[in-house]
N, C-alpha and C positions, 0 to 999 in steps of 0.2 A: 406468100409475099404480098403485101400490101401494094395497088395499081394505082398509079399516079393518072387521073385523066387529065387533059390538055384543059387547059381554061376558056371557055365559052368566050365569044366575042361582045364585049359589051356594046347591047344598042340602045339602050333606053334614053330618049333623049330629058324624060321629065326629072330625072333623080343624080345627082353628085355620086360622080365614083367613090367607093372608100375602098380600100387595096388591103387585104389582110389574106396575103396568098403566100408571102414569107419574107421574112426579112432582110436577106440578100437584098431586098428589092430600097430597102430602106436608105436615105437623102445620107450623105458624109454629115458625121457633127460639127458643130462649128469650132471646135477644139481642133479637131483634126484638118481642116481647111487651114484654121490660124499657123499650124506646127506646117503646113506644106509650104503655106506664103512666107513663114521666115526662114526654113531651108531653101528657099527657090535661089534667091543671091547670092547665095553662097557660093565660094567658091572651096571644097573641099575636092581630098582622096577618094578614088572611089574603090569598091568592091569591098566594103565593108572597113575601108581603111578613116572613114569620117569617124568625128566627133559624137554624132548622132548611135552611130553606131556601134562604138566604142564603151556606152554608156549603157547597152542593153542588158549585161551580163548580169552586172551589179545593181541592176534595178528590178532586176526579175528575183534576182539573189533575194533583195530586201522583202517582195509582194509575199513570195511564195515564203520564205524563210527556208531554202536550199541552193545550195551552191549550185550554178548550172550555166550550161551554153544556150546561147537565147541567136536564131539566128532565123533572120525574115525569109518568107516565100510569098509567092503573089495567092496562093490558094487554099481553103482547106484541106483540096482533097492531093497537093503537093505536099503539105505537111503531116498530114495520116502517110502516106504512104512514105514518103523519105525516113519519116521514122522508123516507121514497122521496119524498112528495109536493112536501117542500123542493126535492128533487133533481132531478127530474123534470118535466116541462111534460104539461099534458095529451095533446099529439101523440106523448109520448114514447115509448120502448120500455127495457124494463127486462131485460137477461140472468140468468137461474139458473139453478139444478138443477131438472130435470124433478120431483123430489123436494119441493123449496124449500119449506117451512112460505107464504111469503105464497104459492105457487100451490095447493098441496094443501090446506091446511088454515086458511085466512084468508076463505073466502067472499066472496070478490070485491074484501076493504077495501081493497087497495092500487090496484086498479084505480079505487074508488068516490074515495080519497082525493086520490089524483091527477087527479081527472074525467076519468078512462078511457085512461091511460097501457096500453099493451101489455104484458106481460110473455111474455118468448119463450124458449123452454125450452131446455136446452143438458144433454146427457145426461154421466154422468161416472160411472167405476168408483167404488162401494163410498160415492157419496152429494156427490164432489170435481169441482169443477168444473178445469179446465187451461185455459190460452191455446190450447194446439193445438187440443183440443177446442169451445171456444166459436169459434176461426176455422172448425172444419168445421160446427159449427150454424147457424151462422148464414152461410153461405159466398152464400147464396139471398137475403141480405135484399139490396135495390140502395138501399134510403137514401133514394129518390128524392121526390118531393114526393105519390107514391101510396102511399108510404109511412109507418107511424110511423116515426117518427127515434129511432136510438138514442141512450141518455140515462146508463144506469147499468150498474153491475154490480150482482147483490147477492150474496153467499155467507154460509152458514149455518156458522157456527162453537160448538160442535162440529156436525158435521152431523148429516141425519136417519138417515143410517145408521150413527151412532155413530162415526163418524171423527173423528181431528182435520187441521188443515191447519197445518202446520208455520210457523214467520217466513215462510222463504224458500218458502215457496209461496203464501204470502201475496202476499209482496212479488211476485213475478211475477204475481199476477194484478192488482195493485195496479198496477206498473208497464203490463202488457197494456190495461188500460182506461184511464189518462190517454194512452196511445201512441193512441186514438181519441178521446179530446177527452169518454170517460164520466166521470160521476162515480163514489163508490165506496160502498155500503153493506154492512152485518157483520150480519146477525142471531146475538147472542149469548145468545141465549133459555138455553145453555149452553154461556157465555163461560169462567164458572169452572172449568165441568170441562175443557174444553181447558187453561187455562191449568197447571192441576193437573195435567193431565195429561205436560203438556210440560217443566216446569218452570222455564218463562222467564220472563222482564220483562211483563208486560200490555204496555209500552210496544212492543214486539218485533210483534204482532198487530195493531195498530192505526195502524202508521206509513203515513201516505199516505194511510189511509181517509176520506172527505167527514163518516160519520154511523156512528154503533153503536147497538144497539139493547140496551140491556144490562140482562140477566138476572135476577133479583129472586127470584121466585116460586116455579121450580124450586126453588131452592136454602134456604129456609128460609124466605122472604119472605114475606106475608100477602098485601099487595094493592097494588103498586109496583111497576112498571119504569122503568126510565131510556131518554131518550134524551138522548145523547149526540151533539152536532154539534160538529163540529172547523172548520167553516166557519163564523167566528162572524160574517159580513155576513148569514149566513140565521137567526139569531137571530129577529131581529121576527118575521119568516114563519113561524117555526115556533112560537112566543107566541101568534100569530093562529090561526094553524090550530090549533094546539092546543084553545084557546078555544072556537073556532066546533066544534070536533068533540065539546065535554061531557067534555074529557078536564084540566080546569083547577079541579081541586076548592074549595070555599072552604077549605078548613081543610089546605092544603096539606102541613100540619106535621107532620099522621102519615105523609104518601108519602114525606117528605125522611126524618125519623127512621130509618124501616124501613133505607132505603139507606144512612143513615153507619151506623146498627148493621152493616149487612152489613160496608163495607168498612173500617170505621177499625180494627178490634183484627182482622184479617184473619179474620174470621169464613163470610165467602165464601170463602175460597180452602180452609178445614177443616173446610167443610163439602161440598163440591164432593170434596175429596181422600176424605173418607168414602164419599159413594158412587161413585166413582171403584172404592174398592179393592173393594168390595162386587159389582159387575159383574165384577170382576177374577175374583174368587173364583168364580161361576159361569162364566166363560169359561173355567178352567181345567177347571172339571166339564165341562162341553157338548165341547169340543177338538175334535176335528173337525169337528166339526157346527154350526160359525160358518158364517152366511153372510157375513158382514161382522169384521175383525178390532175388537177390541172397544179404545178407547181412550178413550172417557169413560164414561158410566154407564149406556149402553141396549145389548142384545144381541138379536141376531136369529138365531134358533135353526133348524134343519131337524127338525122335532121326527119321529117314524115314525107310520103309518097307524094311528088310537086313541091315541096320546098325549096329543095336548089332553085328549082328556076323560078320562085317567087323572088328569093332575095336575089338572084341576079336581077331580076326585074325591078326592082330597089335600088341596084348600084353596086351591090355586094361582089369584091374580086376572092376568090376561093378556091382550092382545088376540092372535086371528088377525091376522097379514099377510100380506104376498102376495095370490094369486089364490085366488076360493075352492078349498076343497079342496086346496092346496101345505100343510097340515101347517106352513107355517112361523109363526114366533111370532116377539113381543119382549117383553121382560123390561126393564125400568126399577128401577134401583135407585136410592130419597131416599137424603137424607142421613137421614134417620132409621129406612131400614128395619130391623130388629133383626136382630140379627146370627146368631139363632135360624133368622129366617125363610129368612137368605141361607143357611144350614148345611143346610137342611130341601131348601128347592131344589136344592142342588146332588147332594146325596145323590140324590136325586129324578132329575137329568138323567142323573148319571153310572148309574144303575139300569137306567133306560128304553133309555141308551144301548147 
């Protein structure tokens, strides 16, 4: 498992901070501010009974080209798990990436949401799960009544190791898990930048899929994710749990707002493409020294013995990854980081390098 260290204290008083530690961290867009200042006077229904809200189904309907339930949570890691949870039975067993944001960095909620579904880990180059690879992980489970039963897939698009997964790698893992009677979930915490990346149809990524968990926050968003079910008989189930999780705001109408801002004048997909090229640009500086080939907007660096703390000494905000002591790092580029800061960085990598 990959160790998150804590981030060093910044003291250098000569050097401008620049913050590429991840994009959580990243300013609301101004799209998304405009859509909360004109629901603010309004006076509507609440608990999903507004306009704003009303309007999600058919607008995800049209992104995605699938009919589906489009219904807001304040979080990613509420939207991985409510889903998996539709999907899933508590006996269940859920496949990932040893990697997978709900096992590494979710604190148990998909396990807590499902009332204690397994999640089993399937190892994969550069963050990608494969059908060869999940038949050799799991080659040991026997299924049998002493066992969880498996239940789903999930894969993480873009993944954690800044990958993307291409249609037709989709589609074969898509196809690999109904050929075993799974169901199928997407964590798209950074949908957009895959798609940006790739430059297809959203419909292209999502075909076959049960559930997506779709992105918000990363990408310009304030306090909204979507979940997206393409299986509209689990609707109720996912209204209820929702509910019962604290995740069914009364005032529904700023979560809805925030996501048509995102996706009706394609303001997710230019902003995603920003920091897309913005990682591009320090991948080019780093060159060798990828651990991972860089295709949406996180990089993971080999940096040499003292270099963290040179670029911290610089201003650079970053986590360690890896094992302590492996010098390697990631770099997360917003859609907002200034294009200054990415020009300062890269200087910076190509220097040390």
């Amino acid at each position: 498992m990959l160790a998150r260290a804590l981030l060093r204290p910044y003291r250098s008083a000569m050097t401008a901070p620049a913050f590429f530690l991840s994009d959580n961290a990243a300013a609301p867009c101004p799209e998304v501010l405009a859509a909360l200042a004109a629901a603010a006077p309004a006076q509507a229904a609440g608990y999903d009974g507004d306009d704003w809200s009303r309007r999600l189904d058919m607008l995800f309907a049209a992104l995605l080209g699938r009919e589906c339930i489009v219904l807001p949570v304040a979080t990613g890691t509420a939207a991985n798990a409510l889903a998996l949870a539709c999907l899933v039975p508590a006996w269940g067993a859920v496949a990932c990436h040893t990697e997978a944001h709900i096992q590494v960095d979710e604190c148990g909620a998909p396990e807590f949401f499902t009332g204690g579904a397994k999640l089993l880990l399937c190892p994969g180059d550069h963050g990608k799960l494969t059908p060869a690879g999940i038949e050799r992980a799991l080659a040991s489970h026997r299924g049998d009544v002493h066992q969880v039963q498996m239940a789903a897939l999930s894969l993480t698009q873009a993944t954690e190791c800044g990958t993307v997964y291409t249609p037709a790698e989709v589609a074969a893992l898509v196809a690999h898990a109904r050929a075993q009677g799974w169901r199928t979930h997407m964590d798209g915490a950074r949908f957009a930048n895959a798609v940006a990346h790739l430059g297809c149809a959203p419909s292209e990524l999502v075909a076959g899929l049960d559930a997506l968990s779709f992105g918000c926050i990363k990408n310009g968003g304030l306090s909204a994710e979507a979940i997206v079910l393409f299986d509209l008989a689990l609707g109720d189930q996912l209204r209820w749990r929702r509910k019962r999780a604290g995740q069914m705001p009364s005032k529904g109408r700023f979560n809805a707002a925030q996501l048509i801002a995102m996706v009706e004048d394609g303001v997710w997909l230019r902003n995603a493409a920003a920091a897309n090229a913005g990682a591009a640009r320090l991948a080019a500086a780093a060159a060798a020294r990828l651990l991972h080939p860089v295709e949406a907007n996180e990089l993971f660096v080999q940096l040499a013995p003292g270099e963290p703390d040179a670029l911290r000494a610089e201003g650079f905000h970053f986590y360690d990854w890896g094992d302590a002591g492996s010098n390697e790092a990631r770099f997360v580029v917003s859609w907002d980081t200034p294009p200054a800061a990415i020009d300062r960085l890269a200087a910076a990598l190509a220097r040390h390098g």
